[in-house]
N, CA, C and O atoms as a Tripos MOL2 file, in Angstrom:
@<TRIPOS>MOLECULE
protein
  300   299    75     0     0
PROTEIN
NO_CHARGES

@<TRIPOS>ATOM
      1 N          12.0140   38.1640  -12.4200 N.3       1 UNK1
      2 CA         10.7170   37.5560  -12.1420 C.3       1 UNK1
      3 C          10.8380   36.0410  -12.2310 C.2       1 UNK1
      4 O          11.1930   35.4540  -13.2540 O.2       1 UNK1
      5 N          10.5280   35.4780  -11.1330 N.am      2 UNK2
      6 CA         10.4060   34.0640  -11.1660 C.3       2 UNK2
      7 C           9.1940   33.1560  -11.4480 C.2       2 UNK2
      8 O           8.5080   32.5150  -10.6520 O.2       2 UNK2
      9 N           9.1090   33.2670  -12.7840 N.am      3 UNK3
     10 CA          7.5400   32.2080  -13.3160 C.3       3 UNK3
     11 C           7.2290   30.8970  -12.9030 C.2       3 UNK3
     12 O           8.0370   29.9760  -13.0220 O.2       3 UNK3
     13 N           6.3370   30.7900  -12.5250 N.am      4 UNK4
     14 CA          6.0710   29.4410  -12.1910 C.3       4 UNK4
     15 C           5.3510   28.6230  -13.0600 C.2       4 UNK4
     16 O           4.7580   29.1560  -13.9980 O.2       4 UNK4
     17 N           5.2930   27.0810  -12.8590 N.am      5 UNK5
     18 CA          4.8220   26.5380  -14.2130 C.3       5 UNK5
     19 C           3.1860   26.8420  -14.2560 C.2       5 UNK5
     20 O           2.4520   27.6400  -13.6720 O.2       5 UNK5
     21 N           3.0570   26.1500  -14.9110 N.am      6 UNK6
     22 CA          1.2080   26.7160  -15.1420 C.3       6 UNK6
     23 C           0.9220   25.3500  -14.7160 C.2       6 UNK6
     24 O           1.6070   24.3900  -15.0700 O.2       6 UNK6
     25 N          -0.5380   25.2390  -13.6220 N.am      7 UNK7
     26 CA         -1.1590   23.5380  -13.4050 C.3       7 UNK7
     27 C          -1.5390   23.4160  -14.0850 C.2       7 UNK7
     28 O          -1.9420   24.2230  -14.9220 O.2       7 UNK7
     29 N          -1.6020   22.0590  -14.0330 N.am      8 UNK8
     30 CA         -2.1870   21.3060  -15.4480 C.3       8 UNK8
     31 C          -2.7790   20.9620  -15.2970 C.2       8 UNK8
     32 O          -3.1210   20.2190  -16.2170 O.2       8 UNK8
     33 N          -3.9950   20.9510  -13.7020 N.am      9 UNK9
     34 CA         -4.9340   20.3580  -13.7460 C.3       9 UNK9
     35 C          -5.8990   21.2070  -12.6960 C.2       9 UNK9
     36 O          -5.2530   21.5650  -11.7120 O.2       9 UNK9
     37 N          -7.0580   21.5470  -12.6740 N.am     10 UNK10
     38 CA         -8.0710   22.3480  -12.0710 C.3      10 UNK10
     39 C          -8.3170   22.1790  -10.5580 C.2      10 UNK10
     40 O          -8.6860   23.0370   -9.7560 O.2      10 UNK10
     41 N          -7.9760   20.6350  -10.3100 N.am     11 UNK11
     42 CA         -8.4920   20.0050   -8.9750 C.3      11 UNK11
     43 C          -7.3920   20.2990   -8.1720 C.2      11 UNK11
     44 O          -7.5670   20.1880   -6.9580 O.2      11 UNK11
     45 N          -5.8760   20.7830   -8.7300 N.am     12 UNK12
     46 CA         -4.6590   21.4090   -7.3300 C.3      12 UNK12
     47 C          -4.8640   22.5820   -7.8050 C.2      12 UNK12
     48 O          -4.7620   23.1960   -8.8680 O.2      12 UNK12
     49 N          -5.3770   22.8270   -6.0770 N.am     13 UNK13
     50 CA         -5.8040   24.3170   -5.5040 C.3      13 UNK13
     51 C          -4.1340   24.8520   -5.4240 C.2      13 UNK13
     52 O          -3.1850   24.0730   -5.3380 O.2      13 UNK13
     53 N          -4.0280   26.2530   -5.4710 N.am     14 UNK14
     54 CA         -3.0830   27.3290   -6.2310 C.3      14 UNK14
     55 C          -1.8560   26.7870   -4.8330 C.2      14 UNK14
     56 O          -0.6380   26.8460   -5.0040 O.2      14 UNK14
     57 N          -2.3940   26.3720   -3.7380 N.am     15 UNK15
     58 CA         -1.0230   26.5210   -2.3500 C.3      15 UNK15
     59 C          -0.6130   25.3590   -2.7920 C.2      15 UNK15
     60 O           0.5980   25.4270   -2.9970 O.2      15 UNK15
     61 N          -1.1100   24.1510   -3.0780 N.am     16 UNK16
     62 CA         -0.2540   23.1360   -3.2060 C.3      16 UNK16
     63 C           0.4020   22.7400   -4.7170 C.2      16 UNK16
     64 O           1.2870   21.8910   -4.8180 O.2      16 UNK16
     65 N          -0.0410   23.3210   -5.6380 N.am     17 UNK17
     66 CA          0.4020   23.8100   -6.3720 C.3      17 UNK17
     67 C           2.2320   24.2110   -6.2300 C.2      17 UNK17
     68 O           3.1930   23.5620   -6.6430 O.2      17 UNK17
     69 N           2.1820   25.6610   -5.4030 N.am     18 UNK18
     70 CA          3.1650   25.5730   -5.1070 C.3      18 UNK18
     71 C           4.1400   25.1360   -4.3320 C.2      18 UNK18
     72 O           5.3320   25.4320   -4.4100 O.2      18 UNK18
     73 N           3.4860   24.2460   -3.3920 N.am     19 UNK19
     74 CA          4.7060   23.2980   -2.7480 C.3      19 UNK19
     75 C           4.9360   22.9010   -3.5140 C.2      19 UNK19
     76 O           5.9940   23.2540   -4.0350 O.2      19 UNK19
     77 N           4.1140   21.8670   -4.1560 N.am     20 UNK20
     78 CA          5.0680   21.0610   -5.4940 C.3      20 UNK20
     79 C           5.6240   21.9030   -6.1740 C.2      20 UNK20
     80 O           6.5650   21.2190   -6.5760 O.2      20 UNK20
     81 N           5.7520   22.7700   -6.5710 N.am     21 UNK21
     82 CA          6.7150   23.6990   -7.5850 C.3      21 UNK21
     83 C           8.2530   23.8230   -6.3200 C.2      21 UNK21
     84 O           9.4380   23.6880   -6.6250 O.2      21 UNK21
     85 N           7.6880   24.1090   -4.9500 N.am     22 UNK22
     86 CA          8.7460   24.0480   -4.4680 C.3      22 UNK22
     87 C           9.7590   22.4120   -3.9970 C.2      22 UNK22
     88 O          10.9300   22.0510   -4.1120 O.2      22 UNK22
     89 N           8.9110   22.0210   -3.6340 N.am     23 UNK23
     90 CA          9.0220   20.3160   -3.7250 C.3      23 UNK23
     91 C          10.0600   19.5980   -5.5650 C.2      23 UNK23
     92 O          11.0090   18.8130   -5.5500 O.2      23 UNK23
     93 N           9.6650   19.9850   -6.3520 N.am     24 UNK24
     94 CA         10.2410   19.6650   -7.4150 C.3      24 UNK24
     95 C          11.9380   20.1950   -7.4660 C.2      24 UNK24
     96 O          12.6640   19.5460   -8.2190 O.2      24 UNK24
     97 N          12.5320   21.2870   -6.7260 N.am     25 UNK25
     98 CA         13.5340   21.5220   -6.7280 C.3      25 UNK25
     99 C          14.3170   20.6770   -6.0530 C.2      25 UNK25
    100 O          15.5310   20.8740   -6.1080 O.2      25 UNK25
    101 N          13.8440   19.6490   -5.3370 N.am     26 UNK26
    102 CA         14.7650   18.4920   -4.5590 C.3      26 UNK26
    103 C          15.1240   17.9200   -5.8980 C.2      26 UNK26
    104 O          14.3840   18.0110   -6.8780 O.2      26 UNK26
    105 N          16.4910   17.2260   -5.8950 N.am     27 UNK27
    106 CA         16.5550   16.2190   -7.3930 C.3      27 UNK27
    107 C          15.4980   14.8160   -7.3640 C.2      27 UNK27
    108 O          15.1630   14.1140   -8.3180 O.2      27 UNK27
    109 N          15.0810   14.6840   -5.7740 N.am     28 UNK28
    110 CA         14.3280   12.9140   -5.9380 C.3      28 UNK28
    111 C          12.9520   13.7480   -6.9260 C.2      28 UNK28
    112 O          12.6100   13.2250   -7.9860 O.2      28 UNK28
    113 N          12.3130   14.9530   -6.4720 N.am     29 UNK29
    114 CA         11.2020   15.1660   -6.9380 C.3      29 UNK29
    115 C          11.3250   15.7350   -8.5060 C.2      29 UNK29
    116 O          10.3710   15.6200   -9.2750 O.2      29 UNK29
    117 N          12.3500   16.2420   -8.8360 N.am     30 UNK30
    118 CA         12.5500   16.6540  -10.5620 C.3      30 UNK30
    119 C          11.7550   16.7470  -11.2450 C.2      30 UNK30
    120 O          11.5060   17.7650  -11.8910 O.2      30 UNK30
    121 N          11.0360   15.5190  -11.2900 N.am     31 UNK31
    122 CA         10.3440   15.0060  -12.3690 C.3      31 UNK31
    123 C           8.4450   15.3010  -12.0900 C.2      31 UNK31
    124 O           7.5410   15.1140  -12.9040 O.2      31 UNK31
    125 N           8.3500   15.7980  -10.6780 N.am     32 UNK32
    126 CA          6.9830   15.5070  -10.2030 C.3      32 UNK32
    127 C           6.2580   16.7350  -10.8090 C.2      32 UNK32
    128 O           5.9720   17.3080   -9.7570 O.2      32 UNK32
    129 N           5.7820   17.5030  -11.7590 N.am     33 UNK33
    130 CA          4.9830   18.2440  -12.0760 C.3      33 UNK33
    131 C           5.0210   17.6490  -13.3450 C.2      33 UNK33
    132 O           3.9590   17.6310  -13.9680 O.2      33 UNK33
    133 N           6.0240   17.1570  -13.8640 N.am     34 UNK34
    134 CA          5.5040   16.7780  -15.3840 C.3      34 UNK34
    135 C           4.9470   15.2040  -15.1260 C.2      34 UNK34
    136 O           4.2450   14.5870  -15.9270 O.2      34 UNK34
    137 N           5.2290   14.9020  -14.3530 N.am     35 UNK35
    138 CA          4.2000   13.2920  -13.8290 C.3      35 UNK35
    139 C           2.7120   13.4550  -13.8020 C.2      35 UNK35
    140 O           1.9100   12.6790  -14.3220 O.2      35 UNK35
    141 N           2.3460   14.8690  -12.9430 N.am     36 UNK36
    142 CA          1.1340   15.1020  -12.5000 C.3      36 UNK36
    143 C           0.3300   15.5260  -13.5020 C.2      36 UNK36
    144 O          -0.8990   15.5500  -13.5580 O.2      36 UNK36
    145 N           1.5220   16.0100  -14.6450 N.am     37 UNK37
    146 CA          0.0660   16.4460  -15.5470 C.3      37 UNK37
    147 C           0.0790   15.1910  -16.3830 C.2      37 UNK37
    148 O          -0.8810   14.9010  -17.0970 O.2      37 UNK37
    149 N           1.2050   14.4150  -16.2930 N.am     38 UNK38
    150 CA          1.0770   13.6810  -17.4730 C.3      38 UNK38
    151 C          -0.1400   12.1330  -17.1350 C.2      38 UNK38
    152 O          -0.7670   11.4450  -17.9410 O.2      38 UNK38
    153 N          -0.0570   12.0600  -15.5570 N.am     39 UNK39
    154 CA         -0.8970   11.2930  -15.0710 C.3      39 UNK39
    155 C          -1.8660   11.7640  -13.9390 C.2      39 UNK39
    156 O          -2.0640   11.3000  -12.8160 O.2      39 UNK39
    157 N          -2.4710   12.9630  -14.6730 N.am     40 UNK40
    158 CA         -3.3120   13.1820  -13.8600 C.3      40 UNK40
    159 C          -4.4360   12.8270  -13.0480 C.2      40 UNK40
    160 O          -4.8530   13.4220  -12.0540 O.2      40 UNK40
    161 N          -4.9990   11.5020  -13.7330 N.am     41 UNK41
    162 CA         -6.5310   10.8320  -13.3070 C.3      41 UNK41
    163 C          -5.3850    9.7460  -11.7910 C.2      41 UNK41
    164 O          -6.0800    9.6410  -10.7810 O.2      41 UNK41
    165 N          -4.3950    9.2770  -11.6680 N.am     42 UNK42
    166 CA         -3.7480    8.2790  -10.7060 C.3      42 UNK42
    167 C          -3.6410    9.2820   -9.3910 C.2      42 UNK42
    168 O          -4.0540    8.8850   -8.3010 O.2      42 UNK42
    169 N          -3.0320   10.6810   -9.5570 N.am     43 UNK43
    170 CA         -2.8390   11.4210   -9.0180 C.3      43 UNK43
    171 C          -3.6940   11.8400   -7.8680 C.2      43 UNK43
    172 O          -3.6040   11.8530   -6.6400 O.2      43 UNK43
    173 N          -4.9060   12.3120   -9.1470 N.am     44 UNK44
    174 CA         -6.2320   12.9810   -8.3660 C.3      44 UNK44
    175 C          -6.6990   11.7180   -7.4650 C.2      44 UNK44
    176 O          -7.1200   11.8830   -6.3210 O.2      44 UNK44
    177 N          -6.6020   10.5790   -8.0080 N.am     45 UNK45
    178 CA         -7.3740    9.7310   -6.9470 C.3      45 UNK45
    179 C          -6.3410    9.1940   -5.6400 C.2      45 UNK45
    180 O          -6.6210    8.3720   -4.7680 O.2      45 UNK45
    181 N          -5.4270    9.7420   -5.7790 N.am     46 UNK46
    182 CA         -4.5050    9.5120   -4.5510 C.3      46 UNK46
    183 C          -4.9260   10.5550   -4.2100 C.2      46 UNK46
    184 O          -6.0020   10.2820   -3.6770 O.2      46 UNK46
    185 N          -4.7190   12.0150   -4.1510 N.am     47 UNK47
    186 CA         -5.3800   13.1830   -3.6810 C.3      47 UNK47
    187 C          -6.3840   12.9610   -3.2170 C.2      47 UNK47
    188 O          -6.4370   13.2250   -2.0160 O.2      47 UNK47
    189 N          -7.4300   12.4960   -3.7380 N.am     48 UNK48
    190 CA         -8.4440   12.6150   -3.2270 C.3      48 UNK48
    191 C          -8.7030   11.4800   -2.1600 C.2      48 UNK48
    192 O          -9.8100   11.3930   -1.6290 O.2      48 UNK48
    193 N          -7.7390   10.6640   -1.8660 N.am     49 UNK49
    194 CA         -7.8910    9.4710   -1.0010 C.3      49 UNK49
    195 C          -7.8790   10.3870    0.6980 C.2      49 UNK49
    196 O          -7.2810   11.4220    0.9930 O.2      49 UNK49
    197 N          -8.7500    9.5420    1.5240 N.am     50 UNK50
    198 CA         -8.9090   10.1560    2.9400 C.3      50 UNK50
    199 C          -7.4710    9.5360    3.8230 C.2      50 UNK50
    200 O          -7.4280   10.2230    4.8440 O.2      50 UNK50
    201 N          -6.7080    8.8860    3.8370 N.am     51 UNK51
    202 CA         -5.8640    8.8120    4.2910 C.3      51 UNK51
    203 C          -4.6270    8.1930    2.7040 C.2      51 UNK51
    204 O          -4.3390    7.0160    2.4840 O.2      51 UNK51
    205 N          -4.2850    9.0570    2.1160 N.am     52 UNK52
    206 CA         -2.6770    9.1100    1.5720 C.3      52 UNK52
    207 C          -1.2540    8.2960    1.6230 C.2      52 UNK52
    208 O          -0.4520    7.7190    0.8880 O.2      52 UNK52
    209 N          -1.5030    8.6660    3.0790 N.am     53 UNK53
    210 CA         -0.1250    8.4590    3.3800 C.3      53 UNK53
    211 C          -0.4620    6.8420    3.6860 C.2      53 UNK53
    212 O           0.7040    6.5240    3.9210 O.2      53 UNK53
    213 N          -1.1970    5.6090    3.8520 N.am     54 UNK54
    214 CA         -1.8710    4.5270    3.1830 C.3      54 UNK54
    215 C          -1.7890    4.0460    2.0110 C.2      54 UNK54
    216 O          -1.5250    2.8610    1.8070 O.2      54 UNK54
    217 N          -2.0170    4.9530    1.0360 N.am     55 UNK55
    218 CA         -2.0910    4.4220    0.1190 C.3      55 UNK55
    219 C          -0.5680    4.1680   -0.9760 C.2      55 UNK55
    220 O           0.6050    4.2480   -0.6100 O.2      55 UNK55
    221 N          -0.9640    3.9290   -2.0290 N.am     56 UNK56
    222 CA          0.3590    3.3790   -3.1360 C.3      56 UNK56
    223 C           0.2260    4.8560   -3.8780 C.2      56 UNK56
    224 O          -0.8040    5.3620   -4.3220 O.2      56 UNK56
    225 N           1.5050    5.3740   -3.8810 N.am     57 UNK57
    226 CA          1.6830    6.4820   -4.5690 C.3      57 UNK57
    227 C           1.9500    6.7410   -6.3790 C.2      57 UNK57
    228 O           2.9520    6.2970   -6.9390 O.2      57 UNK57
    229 N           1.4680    7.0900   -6.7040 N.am     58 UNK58
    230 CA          1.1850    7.0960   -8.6810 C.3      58 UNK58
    231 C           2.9120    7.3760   -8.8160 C.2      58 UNK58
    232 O           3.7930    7.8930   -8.1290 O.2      58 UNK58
    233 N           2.8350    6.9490   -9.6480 N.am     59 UNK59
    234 CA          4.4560    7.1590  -10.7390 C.3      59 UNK59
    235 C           5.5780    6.2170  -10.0380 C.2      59 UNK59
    236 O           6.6600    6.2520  -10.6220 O.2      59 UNK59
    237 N           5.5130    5.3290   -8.8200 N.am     60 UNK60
    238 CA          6.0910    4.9920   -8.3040 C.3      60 UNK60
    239 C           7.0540    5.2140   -6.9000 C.2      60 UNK60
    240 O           7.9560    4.7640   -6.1940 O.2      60 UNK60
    241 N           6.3070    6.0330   -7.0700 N.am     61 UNK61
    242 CA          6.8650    6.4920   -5.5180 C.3      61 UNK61
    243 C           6.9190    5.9480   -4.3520 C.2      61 UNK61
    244 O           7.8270    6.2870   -3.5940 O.2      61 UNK61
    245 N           5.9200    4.9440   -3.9330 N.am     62 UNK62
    246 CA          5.8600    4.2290   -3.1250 C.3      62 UNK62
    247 C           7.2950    3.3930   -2.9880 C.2      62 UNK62
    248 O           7.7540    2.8990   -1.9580 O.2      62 UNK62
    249 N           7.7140    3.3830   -3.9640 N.am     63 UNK63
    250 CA          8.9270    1.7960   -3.5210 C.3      63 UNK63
    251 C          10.2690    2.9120   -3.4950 C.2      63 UNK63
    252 O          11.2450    2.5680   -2.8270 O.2      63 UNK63
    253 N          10.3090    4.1270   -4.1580 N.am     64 UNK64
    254 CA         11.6040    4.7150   -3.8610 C.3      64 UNK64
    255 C          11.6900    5.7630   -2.8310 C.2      64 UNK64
    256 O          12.7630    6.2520   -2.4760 O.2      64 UNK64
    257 N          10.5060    6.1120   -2.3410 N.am     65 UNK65
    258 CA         10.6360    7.0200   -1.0390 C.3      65 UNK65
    259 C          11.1100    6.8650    0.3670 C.2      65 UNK65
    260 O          10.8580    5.8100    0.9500 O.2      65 UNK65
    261 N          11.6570    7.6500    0.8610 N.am     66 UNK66
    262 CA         11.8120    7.1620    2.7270 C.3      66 UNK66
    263 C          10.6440    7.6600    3.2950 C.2      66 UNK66
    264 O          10.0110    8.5010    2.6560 O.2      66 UNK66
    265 N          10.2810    7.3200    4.2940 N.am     67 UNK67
    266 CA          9.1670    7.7320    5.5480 C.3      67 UNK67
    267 C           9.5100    9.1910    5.4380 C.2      67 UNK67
    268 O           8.5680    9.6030    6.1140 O.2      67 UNK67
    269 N          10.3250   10.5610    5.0000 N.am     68 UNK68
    270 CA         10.3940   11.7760    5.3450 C.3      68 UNK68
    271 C          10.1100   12.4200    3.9150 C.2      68 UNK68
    272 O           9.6790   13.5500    3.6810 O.2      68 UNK68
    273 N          10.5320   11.2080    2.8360 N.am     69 UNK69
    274 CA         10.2450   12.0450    1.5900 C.3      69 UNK69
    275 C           8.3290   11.5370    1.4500 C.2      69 UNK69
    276 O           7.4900   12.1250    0.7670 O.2      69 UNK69
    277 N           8.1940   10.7960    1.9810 N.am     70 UNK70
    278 CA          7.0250   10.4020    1.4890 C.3      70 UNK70
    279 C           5.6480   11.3860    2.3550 C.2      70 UNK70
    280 O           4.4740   11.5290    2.0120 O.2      70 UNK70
    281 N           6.3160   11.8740    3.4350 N.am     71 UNK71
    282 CA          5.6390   12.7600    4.5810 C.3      71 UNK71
    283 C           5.5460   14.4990    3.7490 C.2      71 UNK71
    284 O           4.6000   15.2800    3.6420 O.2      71 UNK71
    285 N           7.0120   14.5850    3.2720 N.am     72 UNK72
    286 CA          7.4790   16.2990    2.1510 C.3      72 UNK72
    287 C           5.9320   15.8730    0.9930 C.2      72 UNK72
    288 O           4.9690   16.6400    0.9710 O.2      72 UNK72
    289 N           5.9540   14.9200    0.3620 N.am     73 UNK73
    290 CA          4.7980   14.6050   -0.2290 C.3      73 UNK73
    291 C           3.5180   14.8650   -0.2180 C.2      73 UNK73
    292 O           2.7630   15.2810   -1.0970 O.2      73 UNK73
    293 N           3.3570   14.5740    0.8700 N.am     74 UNK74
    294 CA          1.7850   14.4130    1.6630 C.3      74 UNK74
    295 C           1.5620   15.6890    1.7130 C.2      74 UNK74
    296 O           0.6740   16.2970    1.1160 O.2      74 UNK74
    297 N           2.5340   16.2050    2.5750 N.am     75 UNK75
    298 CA          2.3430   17.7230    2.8660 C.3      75 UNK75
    299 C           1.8030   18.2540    1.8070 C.2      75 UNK75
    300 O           1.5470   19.4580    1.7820 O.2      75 UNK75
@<TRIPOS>BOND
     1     1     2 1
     2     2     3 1
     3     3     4 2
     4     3     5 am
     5     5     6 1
     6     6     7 1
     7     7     8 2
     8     7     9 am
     9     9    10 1
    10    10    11 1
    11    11    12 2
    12    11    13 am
    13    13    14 1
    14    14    15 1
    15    15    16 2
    16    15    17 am
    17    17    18 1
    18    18    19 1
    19    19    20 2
    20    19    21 am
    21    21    22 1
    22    22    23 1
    23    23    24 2
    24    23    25 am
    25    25    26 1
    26    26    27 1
    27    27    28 2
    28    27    29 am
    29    29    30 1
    30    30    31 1
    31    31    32 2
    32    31    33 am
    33    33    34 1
    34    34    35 1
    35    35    36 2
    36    35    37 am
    37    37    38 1
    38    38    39 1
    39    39    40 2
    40    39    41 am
    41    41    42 1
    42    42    43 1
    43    43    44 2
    44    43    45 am
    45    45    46 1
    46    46    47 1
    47    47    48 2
    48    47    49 am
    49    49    50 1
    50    50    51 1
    51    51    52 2
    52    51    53 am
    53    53    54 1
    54    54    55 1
    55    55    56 2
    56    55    57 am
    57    57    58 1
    58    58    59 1
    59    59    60 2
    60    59    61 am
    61    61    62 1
    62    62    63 1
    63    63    64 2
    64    63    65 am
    65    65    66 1
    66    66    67 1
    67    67    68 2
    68    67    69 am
    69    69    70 1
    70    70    71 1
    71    71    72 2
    72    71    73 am
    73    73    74 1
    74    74    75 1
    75    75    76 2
    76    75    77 am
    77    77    78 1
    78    78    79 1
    79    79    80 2
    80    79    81 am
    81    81    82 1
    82    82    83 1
    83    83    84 2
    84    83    85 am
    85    85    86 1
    86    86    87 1
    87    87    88 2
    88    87    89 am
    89    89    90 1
    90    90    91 1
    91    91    92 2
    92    91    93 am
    93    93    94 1
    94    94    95 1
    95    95    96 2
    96    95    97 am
    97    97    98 1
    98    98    99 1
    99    99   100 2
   100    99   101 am
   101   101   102 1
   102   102   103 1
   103   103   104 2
   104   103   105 am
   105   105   106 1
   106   106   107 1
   107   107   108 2
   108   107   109 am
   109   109   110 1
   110   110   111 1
   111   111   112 2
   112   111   113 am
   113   113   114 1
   114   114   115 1
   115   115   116 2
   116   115   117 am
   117   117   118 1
   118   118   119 1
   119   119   120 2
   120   119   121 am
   121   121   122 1
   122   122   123 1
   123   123   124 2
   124   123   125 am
   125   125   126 1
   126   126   127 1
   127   127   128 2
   128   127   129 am
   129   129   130 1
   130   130   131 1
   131   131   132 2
   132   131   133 am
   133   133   134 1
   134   134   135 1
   135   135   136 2
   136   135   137 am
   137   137   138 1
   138   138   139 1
   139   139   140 2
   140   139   141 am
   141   141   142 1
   142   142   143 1
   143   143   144 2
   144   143   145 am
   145   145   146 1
   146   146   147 1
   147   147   148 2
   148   147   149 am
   149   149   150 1
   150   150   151 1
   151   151   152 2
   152   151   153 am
   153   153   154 1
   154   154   155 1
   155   155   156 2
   156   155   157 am
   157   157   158 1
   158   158   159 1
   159   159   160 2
   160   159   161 am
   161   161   162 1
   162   162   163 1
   163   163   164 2
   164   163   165 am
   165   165   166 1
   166   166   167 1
   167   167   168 2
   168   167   169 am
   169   169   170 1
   170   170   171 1
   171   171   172 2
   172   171   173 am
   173   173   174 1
   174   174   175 1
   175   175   176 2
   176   175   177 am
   177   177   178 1
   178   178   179 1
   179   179   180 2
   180   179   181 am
   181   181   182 1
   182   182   183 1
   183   183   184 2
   184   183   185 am
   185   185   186 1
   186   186   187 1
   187   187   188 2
   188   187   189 am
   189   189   190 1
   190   190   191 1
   191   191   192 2
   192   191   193 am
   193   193   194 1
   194   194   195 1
   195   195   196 2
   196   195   197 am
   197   197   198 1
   198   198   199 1
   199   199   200 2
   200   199   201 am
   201   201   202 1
   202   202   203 1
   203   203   204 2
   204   203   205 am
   205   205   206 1
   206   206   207 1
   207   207   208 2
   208   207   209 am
   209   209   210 1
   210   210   211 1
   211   211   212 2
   212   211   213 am
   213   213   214 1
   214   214   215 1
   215   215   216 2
   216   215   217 am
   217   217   218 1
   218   218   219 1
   219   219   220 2
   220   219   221 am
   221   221   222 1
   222   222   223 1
   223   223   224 2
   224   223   225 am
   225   225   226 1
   226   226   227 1
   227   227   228 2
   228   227   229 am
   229   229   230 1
   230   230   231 1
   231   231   232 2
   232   231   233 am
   233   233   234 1
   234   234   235 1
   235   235   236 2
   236   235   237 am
   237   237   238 1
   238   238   239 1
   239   239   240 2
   240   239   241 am
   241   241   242 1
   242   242   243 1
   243   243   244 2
   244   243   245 am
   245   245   246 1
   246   246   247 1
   247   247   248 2
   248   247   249 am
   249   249   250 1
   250   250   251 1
   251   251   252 2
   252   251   253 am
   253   253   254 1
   254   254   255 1
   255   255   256 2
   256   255   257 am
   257   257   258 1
   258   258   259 1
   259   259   260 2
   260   259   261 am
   261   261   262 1
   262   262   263 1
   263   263   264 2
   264   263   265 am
   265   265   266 1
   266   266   267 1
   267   267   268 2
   268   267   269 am
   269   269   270 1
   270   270   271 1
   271   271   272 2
   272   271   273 am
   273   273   274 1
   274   274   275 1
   275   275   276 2
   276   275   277 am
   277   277   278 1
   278   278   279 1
   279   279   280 2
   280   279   281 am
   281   281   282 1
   282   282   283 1
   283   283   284 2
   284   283   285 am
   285   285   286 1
   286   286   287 1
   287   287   288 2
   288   287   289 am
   289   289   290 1
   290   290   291 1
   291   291   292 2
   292   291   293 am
   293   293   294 1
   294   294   295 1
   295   295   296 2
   296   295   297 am
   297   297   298 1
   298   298   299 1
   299   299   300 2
@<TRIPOS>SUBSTRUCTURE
     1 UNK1         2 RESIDUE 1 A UNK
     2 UNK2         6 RESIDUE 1 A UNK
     3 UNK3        10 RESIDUE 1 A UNK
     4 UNK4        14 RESIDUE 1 A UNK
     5 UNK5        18 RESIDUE 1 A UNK
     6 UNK6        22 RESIDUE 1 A UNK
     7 UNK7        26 RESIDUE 1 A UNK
     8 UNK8        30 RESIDUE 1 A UNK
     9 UNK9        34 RESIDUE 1 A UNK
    10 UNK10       38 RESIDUE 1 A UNK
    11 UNK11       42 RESIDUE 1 A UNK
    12 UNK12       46 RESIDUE 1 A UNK
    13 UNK13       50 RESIDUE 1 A UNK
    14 UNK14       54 RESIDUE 1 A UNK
    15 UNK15       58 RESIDUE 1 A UNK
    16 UNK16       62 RESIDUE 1 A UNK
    17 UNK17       66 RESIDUE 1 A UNK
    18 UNK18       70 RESIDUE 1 A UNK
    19 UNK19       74 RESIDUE 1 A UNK
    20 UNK20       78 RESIDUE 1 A UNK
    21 UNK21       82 RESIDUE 1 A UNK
    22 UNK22       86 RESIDUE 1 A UNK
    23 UNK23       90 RESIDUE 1 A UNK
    24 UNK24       94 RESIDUE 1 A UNK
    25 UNK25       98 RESIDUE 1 A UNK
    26 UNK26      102 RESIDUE 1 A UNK
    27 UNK27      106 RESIDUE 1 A UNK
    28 UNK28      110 RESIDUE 1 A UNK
    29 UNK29      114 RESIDUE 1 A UNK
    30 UNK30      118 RESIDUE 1 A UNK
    31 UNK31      122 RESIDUE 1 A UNK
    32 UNK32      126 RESIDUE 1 A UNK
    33 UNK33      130 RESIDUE 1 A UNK
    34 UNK34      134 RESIDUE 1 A UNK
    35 UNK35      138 RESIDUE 1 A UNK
    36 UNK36      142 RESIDUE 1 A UNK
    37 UNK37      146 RESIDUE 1 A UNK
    38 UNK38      150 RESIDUE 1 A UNK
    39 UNK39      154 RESIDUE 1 A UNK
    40 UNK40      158 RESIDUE 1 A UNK
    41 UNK41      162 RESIDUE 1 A UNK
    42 UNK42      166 RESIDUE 1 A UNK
    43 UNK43      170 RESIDUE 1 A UNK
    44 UNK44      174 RESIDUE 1 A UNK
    45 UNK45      178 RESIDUE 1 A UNK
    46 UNK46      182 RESIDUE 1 A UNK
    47 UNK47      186 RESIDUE 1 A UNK
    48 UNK48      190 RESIDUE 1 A UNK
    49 UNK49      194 RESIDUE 1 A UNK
    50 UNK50      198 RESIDUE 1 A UNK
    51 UNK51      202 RESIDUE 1 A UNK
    52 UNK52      206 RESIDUE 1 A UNK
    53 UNK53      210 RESIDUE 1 A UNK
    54 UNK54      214 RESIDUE 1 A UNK
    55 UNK55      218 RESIDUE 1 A UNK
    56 UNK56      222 RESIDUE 1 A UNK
    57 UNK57      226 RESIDUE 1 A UNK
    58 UNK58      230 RESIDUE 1 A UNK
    59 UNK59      234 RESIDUE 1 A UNK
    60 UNK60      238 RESIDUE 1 A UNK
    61 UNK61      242 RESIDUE 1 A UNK
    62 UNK62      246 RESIDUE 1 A UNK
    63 UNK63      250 RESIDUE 1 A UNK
    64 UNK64      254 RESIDUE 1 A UNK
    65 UNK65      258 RESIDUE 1 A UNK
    66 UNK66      262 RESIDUE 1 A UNK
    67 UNK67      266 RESIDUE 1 A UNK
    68 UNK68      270 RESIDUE 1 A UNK
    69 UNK69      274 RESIDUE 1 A UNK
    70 UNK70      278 RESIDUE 1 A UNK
    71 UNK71      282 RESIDUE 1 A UNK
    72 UNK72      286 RESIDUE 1 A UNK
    73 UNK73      290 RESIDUE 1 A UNK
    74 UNK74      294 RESIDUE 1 A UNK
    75 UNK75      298 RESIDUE 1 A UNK
C-alpha cells in the first residue's frame, strides 16, 4: 500500500493534492509539500492568484525554476 502524505491545508482540493505528491518525486520539487504546509498563507495566495504563472512563486521558486518546471507547477 502506497500512503500518501496527509494535506496540511483544507484549501488543496484532493487532485492537486496529488500532483504535488506526484510532483515532489522530481529531486528540484523534494522539498514542496513540507514548504506548503510549512508556508501555507504565501502559498494559498499564489493559488489563489488569477493568473500564477505572473506571479512570484513562495519559497523561492521563482529565481530557480525553468519555463517547464515552473509550467509542471502551475499545473
Amino acid at each position: 500500500m502506497n500512503a500518501v502524505q496527509q494535506k496540511p491545508c483544507k484549501w488543496i482540493v484532493d487532485m492537486t493534492w496529488l500532483n504535488l505528491v506526484e510532483l515532489s518525486r522530481l529531486p528540484h520539487f523534494s522539498d514542496i509539500l513540507n514548504q506548503i504546509g510549512r508556508n501555507d498563507k504565501a502559498w494559498k495566495q499564489w493559488f489563489d492568484k488569477d493568473a500564477p504563472e505572473e506571479e512570484i512563486i513562495p519559497d523561492g521558486y521563482t529565481g530557480s525554476l525553468d519555463t517547464f518546471k515552473k509550467l509542471m507547477l502551475i499545473r
